[in-house]
PLY file of the C-alpha trace (Angstrom):
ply
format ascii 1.0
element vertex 519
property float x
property float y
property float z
element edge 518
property int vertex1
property int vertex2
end_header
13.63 -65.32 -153.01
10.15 -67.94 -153.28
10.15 -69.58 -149.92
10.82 -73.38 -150.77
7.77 -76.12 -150.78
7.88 -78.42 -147.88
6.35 -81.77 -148.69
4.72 -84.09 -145.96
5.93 -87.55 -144.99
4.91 -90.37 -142.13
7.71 -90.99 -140.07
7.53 -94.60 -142.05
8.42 -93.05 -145.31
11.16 -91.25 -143.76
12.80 -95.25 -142.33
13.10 -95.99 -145.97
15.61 -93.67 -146.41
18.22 -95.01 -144.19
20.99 -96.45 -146.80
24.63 -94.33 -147.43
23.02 -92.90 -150.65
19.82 -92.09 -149.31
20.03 -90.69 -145.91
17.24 -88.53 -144.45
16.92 -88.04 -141.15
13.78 -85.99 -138.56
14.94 -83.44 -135.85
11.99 -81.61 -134.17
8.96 -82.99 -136.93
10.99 -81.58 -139.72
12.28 -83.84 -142.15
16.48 -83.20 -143.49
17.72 -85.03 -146.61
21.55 -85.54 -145.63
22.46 -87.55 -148.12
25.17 -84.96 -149.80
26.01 -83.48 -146.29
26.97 -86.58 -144.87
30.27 -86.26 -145.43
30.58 -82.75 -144.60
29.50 -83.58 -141.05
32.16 -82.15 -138.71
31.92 -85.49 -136.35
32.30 -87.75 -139.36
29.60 -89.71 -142.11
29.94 -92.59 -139.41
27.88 -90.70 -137.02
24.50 -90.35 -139.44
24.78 -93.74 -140.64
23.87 -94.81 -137.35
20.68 -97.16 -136.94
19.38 -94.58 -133.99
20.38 -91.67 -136.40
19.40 -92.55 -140.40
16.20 -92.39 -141.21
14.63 -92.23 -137.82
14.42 -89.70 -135.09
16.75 -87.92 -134.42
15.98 -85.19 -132.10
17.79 -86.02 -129.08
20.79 -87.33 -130.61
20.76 -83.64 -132.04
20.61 -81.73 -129.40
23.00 -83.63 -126.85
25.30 -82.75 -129.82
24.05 -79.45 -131.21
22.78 -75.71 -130.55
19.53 -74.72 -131.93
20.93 -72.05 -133.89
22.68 -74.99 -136.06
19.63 -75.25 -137.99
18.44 -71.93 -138.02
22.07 -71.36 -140.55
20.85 -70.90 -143.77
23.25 -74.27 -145.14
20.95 -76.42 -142.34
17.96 -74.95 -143.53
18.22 -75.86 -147.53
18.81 -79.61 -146.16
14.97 -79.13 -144.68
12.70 -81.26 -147.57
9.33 -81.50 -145.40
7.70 -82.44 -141.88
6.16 -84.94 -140.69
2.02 -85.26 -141.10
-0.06 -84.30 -138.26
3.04 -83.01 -135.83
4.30 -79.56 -135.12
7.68 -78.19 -134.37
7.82 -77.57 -130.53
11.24 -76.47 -129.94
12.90 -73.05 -130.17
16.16 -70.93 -129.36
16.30 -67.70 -128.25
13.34 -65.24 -130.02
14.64 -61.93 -130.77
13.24 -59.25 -128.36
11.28 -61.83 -126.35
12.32 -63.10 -122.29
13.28 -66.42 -121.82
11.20 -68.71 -119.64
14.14 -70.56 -118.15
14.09 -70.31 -114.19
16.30 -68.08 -113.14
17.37 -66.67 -116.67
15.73 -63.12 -116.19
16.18 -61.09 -112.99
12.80 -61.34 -110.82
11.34 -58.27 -112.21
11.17 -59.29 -115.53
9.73 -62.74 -114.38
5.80 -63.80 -114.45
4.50 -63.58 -111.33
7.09 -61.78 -109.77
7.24 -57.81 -108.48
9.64 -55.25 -107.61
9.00 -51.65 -106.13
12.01 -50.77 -107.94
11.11 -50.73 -111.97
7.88 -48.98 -113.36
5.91 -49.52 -116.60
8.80 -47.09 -117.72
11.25 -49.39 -117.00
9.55 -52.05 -118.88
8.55 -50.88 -121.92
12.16 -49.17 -122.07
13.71 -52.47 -121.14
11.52 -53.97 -123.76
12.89 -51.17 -126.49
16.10 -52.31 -125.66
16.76 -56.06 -125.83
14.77 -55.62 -129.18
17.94 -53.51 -130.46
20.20 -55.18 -128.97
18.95 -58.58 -130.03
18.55 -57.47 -134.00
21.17 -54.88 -133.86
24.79 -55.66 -131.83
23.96 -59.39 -131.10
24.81 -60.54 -134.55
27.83 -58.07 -135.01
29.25 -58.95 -131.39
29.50 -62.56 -132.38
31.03 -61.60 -136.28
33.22 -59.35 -134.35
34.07 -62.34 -131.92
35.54 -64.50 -134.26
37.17 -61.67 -136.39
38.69 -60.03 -133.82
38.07 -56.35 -135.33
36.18 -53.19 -133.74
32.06 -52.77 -133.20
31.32 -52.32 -136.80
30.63 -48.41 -137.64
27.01 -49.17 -138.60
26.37 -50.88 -135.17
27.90 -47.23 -133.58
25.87 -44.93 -135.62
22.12 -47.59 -134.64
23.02 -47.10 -131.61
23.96 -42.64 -131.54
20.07 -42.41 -133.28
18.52 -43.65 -130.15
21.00 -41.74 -128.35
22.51 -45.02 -126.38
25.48 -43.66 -125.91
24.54 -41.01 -124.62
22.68 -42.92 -121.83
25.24 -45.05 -121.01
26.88 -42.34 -119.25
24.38 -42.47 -117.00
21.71 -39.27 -115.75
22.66 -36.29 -116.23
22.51 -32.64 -117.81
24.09 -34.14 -120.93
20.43 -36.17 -121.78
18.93 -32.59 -122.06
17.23 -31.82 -125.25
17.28 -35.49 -126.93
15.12 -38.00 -127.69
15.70 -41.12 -125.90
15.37 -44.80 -126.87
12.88 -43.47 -129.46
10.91 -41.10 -127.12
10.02 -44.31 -124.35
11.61 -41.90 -121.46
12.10 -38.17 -121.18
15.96 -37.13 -120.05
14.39 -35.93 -117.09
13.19 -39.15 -116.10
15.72 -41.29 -117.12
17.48 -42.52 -114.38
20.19 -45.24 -113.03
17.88 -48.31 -113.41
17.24 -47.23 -116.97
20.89 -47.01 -117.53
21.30 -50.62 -115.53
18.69 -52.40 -118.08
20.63 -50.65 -120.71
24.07 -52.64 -119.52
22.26 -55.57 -118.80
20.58 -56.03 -122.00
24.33 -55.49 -123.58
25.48 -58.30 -121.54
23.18 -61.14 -122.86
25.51 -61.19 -126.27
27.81 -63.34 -124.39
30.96 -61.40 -125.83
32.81 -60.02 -123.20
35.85 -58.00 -125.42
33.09 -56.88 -128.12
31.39 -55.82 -124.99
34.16 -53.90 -123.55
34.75 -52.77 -127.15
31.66 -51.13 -127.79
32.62 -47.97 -126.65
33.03 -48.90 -122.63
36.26 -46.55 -122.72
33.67 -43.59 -123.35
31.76 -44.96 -120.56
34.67 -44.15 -118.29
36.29 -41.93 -119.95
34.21 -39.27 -120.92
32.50 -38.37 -117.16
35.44 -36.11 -116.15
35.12 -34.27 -118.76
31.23 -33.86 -118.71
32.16 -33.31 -115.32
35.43 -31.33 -114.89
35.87 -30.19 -118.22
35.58 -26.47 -119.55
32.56 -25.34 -120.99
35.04 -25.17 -124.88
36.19 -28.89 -124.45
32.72 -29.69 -123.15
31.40 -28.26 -126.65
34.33 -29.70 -128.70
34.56 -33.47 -127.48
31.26 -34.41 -125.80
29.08 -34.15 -129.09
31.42 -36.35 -130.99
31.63 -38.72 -128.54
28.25 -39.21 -127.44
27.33 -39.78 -131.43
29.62 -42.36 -131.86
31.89 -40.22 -134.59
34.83 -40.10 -131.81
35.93 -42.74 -128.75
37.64 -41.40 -126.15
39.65 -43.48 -123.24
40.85 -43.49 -119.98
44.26 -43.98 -119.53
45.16 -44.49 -115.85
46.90 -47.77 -115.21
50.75 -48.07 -116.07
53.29 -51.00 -116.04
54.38 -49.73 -112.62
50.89 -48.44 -110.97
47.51 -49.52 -111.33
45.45 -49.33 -108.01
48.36 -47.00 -106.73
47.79 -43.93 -108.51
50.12 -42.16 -106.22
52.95 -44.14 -108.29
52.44 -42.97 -111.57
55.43 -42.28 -113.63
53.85 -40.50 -116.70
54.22 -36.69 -116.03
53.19 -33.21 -117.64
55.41 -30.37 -116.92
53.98 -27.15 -117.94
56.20 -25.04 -120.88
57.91 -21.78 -119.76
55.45 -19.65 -120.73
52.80 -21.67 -118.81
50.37 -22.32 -121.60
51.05 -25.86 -122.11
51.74 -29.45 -121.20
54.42 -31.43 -122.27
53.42 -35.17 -121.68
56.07 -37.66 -120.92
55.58 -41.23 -120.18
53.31 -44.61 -120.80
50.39 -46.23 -119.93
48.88 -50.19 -120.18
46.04 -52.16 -120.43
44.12 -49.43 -121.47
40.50 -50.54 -122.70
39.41 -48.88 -126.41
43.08 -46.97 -126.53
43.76 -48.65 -130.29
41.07 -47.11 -131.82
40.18 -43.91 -129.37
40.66 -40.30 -130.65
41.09 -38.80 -127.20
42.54 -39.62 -123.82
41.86 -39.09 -120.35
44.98 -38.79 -119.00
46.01 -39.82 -115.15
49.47 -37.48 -115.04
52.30 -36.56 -111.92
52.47 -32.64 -111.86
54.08 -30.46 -109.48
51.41 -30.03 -107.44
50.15 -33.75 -107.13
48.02 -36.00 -109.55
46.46 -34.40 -112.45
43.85 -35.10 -115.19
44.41 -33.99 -118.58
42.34 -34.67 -121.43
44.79 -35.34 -124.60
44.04 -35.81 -128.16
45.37 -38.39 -130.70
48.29 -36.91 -132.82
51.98 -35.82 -133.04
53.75 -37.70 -129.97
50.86 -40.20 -129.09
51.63 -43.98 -129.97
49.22 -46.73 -129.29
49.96 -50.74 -129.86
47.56 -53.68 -128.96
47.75 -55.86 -126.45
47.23 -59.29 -126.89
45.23 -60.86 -124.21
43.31 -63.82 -123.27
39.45 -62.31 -124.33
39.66 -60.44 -127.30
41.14 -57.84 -129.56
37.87 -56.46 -130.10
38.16 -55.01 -126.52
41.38 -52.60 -128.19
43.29 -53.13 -124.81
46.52 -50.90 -125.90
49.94 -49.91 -124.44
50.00 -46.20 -125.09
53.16 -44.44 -125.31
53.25 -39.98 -124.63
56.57 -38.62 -126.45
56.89 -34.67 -125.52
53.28 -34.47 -126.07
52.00 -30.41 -126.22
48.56 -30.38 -124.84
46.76 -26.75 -123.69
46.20 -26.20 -120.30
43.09 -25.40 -120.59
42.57 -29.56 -121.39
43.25 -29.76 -117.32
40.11 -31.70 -115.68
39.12 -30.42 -112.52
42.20 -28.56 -111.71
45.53 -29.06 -111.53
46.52 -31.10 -107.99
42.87 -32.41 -108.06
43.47 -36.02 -109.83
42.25 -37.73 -107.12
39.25 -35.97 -106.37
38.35 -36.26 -110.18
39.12 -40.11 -110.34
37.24 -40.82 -107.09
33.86 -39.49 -108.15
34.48 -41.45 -111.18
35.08 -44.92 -109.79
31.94 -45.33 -108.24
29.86 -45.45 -111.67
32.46 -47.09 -113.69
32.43 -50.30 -110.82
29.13 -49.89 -110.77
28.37 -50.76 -114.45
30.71 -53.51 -114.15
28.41 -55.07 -110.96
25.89 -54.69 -113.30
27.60 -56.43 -116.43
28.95 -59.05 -114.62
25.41 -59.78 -112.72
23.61 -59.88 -115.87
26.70 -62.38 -117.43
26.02 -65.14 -114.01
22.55 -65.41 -115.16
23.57 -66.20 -118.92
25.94 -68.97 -117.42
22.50 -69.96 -115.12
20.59 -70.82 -118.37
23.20 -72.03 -120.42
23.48 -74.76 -117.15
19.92 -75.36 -116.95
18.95 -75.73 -120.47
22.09 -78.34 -121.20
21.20 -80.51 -117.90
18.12 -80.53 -118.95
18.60 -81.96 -122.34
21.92 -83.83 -121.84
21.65 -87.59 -120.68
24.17 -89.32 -118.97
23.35 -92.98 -117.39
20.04 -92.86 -118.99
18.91 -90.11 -117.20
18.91 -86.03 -117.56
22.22 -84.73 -116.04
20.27 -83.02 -113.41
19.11 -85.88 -112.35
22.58 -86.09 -110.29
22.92 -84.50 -106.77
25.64 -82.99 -107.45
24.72 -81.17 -110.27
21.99 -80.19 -108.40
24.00 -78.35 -106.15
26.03 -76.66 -108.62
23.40 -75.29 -110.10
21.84 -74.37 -106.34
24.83 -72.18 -105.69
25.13 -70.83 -109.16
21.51 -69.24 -109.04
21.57 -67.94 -105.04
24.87 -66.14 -106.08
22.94 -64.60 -109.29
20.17 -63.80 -107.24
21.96 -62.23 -103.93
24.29 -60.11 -106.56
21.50 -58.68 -108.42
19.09 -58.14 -104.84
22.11 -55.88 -103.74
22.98 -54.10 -106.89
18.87 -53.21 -106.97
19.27 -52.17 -103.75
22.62 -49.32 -104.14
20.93 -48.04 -107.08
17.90 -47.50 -105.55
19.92 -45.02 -103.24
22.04 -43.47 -106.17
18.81 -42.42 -107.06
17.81 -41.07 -104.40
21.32 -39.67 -103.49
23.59 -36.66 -105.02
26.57 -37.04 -106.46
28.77 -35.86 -102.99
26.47 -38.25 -101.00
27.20 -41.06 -103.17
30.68 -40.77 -103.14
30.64 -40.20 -99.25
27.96 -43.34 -98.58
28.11 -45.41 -101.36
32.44 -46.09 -102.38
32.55 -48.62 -99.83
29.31 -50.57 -100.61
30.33 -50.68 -104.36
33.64 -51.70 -103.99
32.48 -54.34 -101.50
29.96 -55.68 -103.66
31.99 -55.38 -106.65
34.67 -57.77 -104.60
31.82 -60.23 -104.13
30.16 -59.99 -107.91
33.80 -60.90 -109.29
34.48 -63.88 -106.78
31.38 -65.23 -107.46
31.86 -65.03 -110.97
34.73 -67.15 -111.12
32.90 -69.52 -108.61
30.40 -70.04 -110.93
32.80 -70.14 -113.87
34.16 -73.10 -112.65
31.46 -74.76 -111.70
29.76 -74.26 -115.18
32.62 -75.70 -116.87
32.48 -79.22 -114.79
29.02 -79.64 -115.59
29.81 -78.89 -119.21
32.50 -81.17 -118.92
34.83 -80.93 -122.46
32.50 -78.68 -124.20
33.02 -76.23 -121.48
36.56 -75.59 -122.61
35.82 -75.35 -126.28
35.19 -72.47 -128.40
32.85 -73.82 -130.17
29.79 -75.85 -130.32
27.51 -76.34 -127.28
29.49 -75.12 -124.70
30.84 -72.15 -126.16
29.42 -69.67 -123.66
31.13 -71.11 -120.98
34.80 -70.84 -122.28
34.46 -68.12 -123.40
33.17 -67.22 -120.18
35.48 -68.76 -118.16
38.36 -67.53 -120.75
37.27 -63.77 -120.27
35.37 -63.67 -116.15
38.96 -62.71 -114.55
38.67 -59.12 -116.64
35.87 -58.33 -114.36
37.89 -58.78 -111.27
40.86 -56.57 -112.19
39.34 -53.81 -114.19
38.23 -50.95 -112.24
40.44 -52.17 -109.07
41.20 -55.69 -107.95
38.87 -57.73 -105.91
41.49 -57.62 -102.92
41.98 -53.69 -102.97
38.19 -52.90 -103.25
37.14 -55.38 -100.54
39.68 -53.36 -98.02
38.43 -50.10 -99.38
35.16 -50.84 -98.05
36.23 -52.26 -94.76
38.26 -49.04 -94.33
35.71 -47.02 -95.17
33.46 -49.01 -92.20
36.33 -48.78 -89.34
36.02 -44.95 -90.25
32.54 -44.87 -89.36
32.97 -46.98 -86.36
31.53 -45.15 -83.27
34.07 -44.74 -80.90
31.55 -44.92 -77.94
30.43 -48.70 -78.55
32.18 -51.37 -77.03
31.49 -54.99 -76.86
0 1
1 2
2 3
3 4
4 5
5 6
6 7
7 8
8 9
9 10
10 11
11 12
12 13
13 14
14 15
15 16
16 17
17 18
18 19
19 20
20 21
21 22
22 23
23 24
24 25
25 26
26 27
27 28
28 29
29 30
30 31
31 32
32 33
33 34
34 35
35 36
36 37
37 38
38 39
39 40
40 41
41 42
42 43
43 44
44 45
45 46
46 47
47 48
48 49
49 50
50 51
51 52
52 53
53 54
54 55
55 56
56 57
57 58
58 59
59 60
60 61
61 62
62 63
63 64
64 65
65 66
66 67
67 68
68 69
69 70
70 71
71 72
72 73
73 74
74 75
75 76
76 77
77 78
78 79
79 80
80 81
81 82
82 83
83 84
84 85
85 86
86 87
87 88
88 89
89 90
90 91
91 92
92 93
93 94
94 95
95 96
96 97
97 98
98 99
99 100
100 101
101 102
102 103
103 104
104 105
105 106
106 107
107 108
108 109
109 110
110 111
111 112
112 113
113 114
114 115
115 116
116 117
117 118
118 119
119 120
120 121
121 122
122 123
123 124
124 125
125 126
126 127
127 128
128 129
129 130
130 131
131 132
132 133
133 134
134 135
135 136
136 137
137 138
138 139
139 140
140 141
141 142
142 143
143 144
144 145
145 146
146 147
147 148
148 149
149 150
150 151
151 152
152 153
153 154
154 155
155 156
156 157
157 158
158 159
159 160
160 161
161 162
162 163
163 164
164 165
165 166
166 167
167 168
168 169
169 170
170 171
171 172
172 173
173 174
174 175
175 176
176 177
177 178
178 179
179 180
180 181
181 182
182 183
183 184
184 185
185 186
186 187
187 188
188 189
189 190
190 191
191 192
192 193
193 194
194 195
195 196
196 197
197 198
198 199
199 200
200 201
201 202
202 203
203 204
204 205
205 206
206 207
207 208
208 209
209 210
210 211
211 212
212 213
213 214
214 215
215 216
216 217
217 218
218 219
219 220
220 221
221 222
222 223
223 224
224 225
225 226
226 227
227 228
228 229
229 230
230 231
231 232
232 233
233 234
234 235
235 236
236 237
237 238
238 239
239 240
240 241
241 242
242 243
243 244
244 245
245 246
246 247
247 248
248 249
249 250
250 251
251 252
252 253
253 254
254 255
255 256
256 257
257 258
258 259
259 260
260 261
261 262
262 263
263 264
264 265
265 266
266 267
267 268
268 269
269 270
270 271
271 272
272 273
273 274
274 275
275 276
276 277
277 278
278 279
279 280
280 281
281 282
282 283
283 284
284 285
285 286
286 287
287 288
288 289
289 290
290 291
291 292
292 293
293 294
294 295
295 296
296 297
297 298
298 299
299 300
300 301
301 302
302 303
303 304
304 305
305 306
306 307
307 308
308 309
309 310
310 311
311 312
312 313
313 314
314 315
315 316
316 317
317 318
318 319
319 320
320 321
321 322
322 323
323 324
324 325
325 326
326 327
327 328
328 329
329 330
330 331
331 332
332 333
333 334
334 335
335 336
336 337
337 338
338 339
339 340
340 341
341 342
342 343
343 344
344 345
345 346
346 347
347 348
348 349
349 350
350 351
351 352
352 353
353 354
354 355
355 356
356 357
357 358
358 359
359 360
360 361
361 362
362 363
363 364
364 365
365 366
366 367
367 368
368 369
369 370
370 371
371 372
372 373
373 374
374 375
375 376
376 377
377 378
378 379
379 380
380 381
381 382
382 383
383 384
384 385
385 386
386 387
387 388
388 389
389 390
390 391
391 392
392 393
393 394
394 395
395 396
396 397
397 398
398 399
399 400
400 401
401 402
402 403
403 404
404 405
405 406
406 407
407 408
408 409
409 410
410 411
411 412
412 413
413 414
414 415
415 416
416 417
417 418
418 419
419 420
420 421
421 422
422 423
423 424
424 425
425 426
426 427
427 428
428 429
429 430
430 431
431 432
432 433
433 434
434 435
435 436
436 437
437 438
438 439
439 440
440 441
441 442
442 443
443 444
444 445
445 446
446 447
447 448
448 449
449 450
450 451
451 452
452 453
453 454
454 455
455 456
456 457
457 458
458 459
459 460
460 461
461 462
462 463
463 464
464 465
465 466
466 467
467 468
468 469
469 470
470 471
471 472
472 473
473 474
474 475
475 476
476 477
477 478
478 479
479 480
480 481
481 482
482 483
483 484
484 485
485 486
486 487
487 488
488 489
489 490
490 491
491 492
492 493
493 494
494 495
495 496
496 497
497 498
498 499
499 500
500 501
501 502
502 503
503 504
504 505
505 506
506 507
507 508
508 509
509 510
510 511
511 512
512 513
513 514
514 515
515 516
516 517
517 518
């Protein structure tokens, strides 16, 4: 398609042009004929017949009003007839790939002038790699899928399997051996935690918490006990499948009855007579991905204690959606096991040894939600800054109050003192095995998971008073905030509430009390 001529005009040729059938209008030294649109204008033709609004300036009206991304929409664009002589276009939204120069929007290592002895030139470039796919890749589709409600489109799952994404989601491991990564930017060998944090991180800018969870964050959790427990056959059967996008698989834990208490758990498997089987009995909610997943890794009561089992989707297995307050795109699902046959040999870890499996698998799957829910603060951070910047109320910028001021003060020291102590734990999963982590690290995770959440909702709240209206509507300038606001209490029930992890740490410190020190 031939790119359209743009003609030039003085801003006095554009004042002419102020009259109900000929309405033109300048935002940002571009010049818009409105005339037709006028009364397709969602706030009414009232609004552009304005003597501050037709033919004159009308960049600040705009954007107290308007995202940039309005006229980057390809119906904006065809009102665009010219520019104005001798003036350039100064303002921007977000460029694809590129880090925003907002204070505060980036974590320190990414910002100028800032350094870290955490992230290499590795890091960078990988981190760099990423937010580039991310940005042209699931960006779009998250915020389609969004308003649609449906899955992560198929083509979004098989961008992301070339690069091998999912694959690195799961985190380091003898499961990156022999593939290319992000393109060839790091060698499996090298890849490590803060890789995989940038790699959450970066998913986290989309702003669409259920397409988010949607995007295959079931795998995330549910696929580890089997790389882990599984046998070397369901190793070879599921893990390829998975980790290419062409299966999901979930974990199904939590039950009407039993959540953080696995010890109540009413589904059970009873092994057949002939002790070559499982017969599955029982149900399970709130289970992220279980709509749409192909396998299950199931939290079970045996005769010997809690068991793991991995079962596949068929005869017996019945999955419905739950309707929720983020999205369906997250395929939260009640699943229902009716005299469901599953081999033995689909037992993770060993029969008795639930818990042992599930505890070595907490500690990464609350771990990428620190990281998730870090990365989400620091969207709300910019989303503050940039609107009390531009937004004028009394005459003046909005942050030209106090006490938006100090909104915005605590907002930013809680993004900053989440992310410092993240940066800090991975640092020592890195340096840590897998037994020391789960002997060291279950306590400082679940502690600063408790803290991540609270302050999530703190700043929730906050972002939605200095928002004001638009901070409860879906739509339109403050659209990030509802939704985050709408979707920020996920975070602190998924993977164990805020209450129960902040006691699991503090128990895990009274154990290591030394019972030689007294005050």
């Amino acid at each position: 398609m031939a790119t359209k001529e743009l003609k030039t005009f003085t801003r006095e040729e554009v004042a002419q042009h102020n009259k109900d059938g000929d309405l033109w209008i300048v935002v940002d030294a571009k010049v818009y004929d409105i005339t037709r649109f006028k009364n397709l204008h969602p706030g009414g033709a009232s609004v552009l017949l304005d003597a501050e609004v037709a033919g004159q300036d009308a960049t600040e009206v705009f954007y107290g009003l308007h995202r940039h991304e309005v006229l980057e929409k390809p119906q904006y664009q065809r009102l665009q007839i010219g520019v104005i002589a001798d003036e350039k276009s100064v303002i921007h939204g977000r460029i694809v790939g590129e880090l925003s120069k907002v204070p505060y929007a980036e974590p320190t290592w990414l910002s100028t002038g800032y350094h870290s002895p955490f992230y290499t030139d590795n890091h960078r470039a990988f981190q760099k790699a990423v937010r580039k796919f991310i940005d042209e890749v699931v960006t779009p589709d998250a915020r389609a899928r969004e308003e649609d409600g449906k899955p992560p489109s198929a083509s979004v799952i098989e961008a992301m399997a070339k690069v091998n994404l999912h694959a690195m989601r799961m985190g380091p491991g003898k499961h990156l051996k022999g593939l290319e990564l992000m393109g060839g930017i790091v060698k499996p060998e090298e890849f490590d935690y803060f890789h995989e944090m940038i790699i959450t991180q970066e998913f986290a800018r989309s702003g669409c918490r259920g397409y988010g969870d949607g995007l295959m964050s079931g795998s995330v959790i549910g696929l580890p006990p089997v790389l882990n427990f599984g046998s070397d056959e369901i190793k070879a059967k599921v893990v390829p499948d998975v980790l290419s996008g062409k299966k999901l698989i979930c974990l199904a834990i939590s039950e009407a009855f039993a959540g953080s208490d696995v010890s109540g758990l009413r589904t059970t498997a009873v092994k057949t007579e002939d002790g070559k089987h499982w017969i599955i009995n029982g149900t399970k909610k709130w289970i992220t991905n279980g709509t749409f997943a192909h396998y299950f890794t199931v939290g079970c009561k045996t005769e010997d204690g809690f068991t793991v089992i991995l079962v596949e989707r068929g005869e017996g297995v019945e999955t419905k959606s739950i309707k929720t307050s983020y999205s369906p795109t997250a395929g939260t699902a009640y699943i229902t096991f009716d005299n469901v046959k599953v081999p033995v040999e689909n037992t993770l870890g060993g029969e008795g040894a639930g818990i042992f499996v599930m505890l070595s698998n907490f500690n990464h799957e609350r771990w990428v939600m620190i990281c998730s829910s870090a990365r989400s603060q620091r969207l709300i951070v910019e989303e503050c800054l940039k609107w009390t910047s531009q937004r004028n109320a009394f005459g003046k910028p909005l942050h030209s109050q106090a006490v938006i001021r100090s909104k915005l003060a605590a907002m930013i020291s809680r993004a900053e003192a989440v992310q410092s102590w993240l940066e800090n734990i991975t640092y020592q999963m890195n340096n840590m095995s897998y037994k020391e982590q789960a002997k060291y690290l279950a306590g400082p995770i679940g502690l600063l998971k408790m803290t991540s959440t609270k302050y999530a909702q703190l700043t929730a709240t906050d972002a939605v008073q200095v928002f004001g209206g638009r901070g409860i509507t879906r739509s339109g300038m403050g659209q990030h905030i509802e939704h985050y606001h709408r979707t920020v209490p996920f975070d602190a029930i998924l993977g164990g509430a805020e209450d129960v992890l902040g006691d699991l740490g503090v128990r895990q410190a009274i154990r290591q009390m030394p019972k030689n020190i007294k005050l």
